[in-house]
PAZAPA-4460 file (N, C-alpha, C; in steps of 0.05 Angstrom, whole numbers, plus 32768, in hexadecimal, padded with zeros to 4 digits):
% residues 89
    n_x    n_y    n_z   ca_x   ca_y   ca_z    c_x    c_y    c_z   seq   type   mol
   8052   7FF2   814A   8039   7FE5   8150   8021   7FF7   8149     1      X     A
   8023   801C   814B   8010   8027   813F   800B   8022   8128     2      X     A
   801F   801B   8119   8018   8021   80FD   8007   8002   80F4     3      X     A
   800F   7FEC   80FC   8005   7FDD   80FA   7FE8   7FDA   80FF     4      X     A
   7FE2   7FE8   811D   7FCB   7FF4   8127   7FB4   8003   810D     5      X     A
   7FC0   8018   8109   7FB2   801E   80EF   7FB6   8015   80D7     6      X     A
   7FC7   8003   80D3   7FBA   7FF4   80B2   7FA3   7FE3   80B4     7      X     A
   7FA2   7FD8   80D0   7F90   7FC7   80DA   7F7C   7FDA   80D9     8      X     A
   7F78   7FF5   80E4   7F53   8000   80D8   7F4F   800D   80C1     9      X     A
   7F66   800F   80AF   7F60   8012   809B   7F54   7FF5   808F    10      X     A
   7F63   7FDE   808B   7F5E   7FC3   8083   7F39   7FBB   808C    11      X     A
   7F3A   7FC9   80A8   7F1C   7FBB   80B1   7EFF   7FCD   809D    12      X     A
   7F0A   7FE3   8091   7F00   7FF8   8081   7EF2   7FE5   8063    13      X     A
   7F02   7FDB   805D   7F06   7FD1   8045   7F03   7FB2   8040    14      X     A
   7F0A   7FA3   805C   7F06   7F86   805E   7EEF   7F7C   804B    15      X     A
   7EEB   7F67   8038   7EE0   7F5B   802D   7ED1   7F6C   8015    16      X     A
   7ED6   7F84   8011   7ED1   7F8B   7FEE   7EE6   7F91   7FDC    17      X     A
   7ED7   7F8A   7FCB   7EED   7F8A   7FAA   7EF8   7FA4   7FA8    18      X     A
   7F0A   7FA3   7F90   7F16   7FC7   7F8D   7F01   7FCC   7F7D    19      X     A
   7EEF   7FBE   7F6B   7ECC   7FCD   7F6A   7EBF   7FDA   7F7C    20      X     A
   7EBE   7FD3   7F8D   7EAA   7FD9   7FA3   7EB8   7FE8   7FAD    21      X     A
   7ED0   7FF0   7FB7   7EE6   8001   7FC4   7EE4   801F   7FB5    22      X     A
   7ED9   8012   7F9E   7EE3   802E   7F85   7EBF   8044   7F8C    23      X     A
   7EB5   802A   7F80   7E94   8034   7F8D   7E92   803E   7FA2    24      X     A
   7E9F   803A   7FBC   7E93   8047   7FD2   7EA2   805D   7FD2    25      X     A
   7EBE   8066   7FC9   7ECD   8071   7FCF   7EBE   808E   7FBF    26      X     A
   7EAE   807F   7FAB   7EB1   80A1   7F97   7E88   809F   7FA5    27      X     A
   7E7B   80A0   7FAA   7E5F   8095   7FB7   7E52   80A1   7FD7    28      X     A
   7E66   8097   7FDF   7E70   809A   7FF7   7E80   80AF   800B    29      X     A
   7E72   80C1   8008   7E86   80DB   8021   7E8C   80C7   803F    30      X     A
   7E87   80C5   804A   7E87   80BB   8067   7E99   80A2   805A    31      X     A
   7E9C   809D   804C   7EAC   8079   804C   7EC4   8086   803F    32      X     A
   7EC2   8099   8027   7ED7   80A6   8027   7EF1   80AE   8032    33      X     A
   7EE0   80C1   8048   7EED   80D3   8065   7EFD   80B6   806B    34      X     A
   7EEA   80A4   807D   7EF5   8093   8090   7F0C   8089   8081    35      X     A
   7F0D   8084   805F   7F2A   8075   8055   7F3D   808A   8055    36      X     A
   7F32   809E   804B   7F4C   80B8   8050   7F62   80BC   806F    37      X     A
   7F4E   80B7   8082   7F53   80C1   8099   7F69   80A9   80A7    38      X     A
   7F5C   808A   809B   7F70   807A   80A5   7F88   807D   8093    39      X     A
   7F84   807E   8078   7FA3   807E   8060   7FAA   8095   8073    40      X     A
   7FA0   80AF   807B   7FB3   80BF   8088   7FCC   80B2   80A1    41      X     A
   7FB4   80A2   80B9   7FC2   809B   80C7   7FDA   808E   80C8    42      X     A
   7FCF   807F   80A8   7FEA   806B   80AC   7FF9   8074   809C    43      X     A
   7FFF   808C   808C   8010   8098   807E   8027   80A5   8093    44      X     A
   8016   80B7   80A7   8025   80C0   80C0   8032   80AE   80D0    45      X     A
   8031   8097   80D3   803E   8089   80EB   8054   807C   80D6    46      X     A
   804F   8076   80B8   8064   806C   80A8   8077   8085   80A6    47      X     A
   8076   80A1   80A3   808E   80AF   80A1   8090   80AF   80BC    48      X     A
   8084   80AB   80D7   809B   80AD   80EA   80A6   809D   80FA    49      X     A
   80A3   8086   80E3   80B4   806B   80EE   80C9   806D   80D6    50      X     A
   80CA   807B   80C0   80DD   807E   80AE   80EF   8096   80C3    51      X     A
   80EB   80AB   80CD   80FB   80B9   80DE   810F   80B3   80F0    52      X     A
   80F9   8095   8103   810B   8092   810C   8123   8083   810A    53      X     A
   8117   8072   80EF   812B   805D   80E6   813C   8072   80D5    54      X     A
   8138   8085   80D4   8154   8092   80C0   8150   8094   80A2    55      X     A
   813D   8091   80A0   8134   8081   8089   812C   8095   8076    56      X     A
   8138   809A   805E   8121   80A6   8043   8110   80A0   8031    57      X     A
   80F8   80A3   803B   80E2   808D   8031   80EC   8084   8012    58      X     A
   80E5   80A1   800A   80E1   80AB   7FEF   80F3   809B   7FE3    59      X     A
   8110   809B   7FED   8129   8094   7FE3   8126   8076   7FDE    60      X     A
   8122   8067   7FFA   8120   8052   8000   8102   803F   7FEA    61      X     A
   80EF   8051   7FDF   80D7   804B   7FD5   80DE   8043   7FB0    62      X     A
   80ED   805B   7FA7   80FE   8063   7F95   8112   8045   7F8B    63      X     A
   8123   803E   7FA2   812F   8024   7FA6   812D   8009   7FA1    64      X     A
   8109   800C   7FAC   8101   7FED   7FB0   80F4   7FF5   7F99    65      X     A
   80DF   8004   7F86   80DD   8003   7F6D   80EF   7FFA   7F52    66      X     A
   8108   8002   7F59   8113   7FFE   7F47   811E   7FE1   7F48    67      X     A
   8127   7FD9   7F5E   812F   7FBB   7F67   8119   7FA4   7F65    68      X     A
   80FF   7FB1   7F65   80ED   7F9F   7F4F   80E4   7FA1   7F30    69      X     A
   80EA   7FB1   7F30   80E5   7FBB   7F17   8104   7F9B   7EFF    70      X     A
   8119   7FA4   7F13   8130   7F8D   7F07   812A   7F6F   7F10    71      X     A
   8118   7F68   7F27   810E   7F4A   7F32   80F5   7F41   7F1B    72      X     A
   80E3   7F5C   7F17   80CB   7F52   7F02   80CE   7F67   7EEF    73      X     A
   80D6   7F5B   7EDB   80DA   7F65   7EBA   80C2   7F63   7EB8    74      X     A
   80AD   7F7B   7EA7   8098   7F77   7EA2   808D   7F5F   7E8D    75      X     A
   80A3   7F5A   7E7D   809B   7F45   7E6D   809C   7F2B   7E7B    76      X     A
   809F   7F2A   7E8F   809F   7F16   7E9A   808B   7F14   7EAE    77      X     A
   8086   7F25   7EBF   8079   7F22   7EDA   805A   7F2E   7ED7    78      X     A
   805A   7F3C   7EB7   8040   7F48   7EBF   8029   7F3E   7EB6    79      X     A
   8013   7F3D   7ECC   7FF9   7F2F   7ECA   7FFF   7F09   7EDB    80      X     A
   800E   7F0E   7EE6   8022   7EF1   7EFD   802A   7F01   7F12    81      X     A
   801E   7EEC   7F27   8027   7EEF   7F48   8045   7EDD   7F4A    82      X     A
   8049   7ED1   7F30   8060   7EBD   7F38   8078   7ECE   7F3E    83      X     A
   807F   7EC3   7F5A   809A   7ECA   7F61   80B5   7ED7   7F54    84      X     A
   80BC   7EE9   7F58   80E1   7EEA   7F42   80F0   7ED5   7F40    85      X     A
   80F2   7EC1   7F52   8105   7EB2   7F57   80FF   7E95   7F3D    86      X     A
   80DB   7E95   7F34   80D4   7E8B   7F20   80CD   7E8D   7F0D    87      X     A
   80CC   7EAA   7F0B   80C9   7EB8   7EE7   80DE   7EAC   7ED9    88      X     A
   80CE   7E9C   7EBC   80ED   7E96   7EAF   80E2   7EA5   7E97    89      X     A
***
């Protein structure tokens, strides 16, 4: 529930601008900066220690699901499309 907790103030950080405007404040912006750093921190920390306790190797596990999409969306197929794997033909 923490971690959820903090994607939620990271998310409220960022709510309603573009990755333009995200990019602009980010390099513009010391104080808006900090505050994105400080939440990606938070929620970086509560994601490895909910991987701890699940047993879990992020890395391994991260490694995994890349590659298992990587075989669902063939780039010639999926790239520049939100369409589903199940309807890439």
């Amino acid at each position: 529930m923490a971690l959820a907790g903090e994607v939620g103030e990271l998310l409220a950080e960022l709510q309603w601008s573009s990755d333009e405007q995200i990019r602009e404040h980010l390099s513009t912006d010391a104080d808006f900066r900090e505050r994105i750093e400080e939440e990606l921190a938070d929620v970086h920390l509560y994601l490895l220690r909910l991987a701890d306790l699940c047993g879990t190797d992020l890395i391994q596990a991260s490694n995994t699901k890349i590659d298992r999409n990587a075989q669902k969306y063939p780039i010639d197929k999926a790239h520049g499309t939100a369409t589903k794997y199940t309807r890439l033909v």
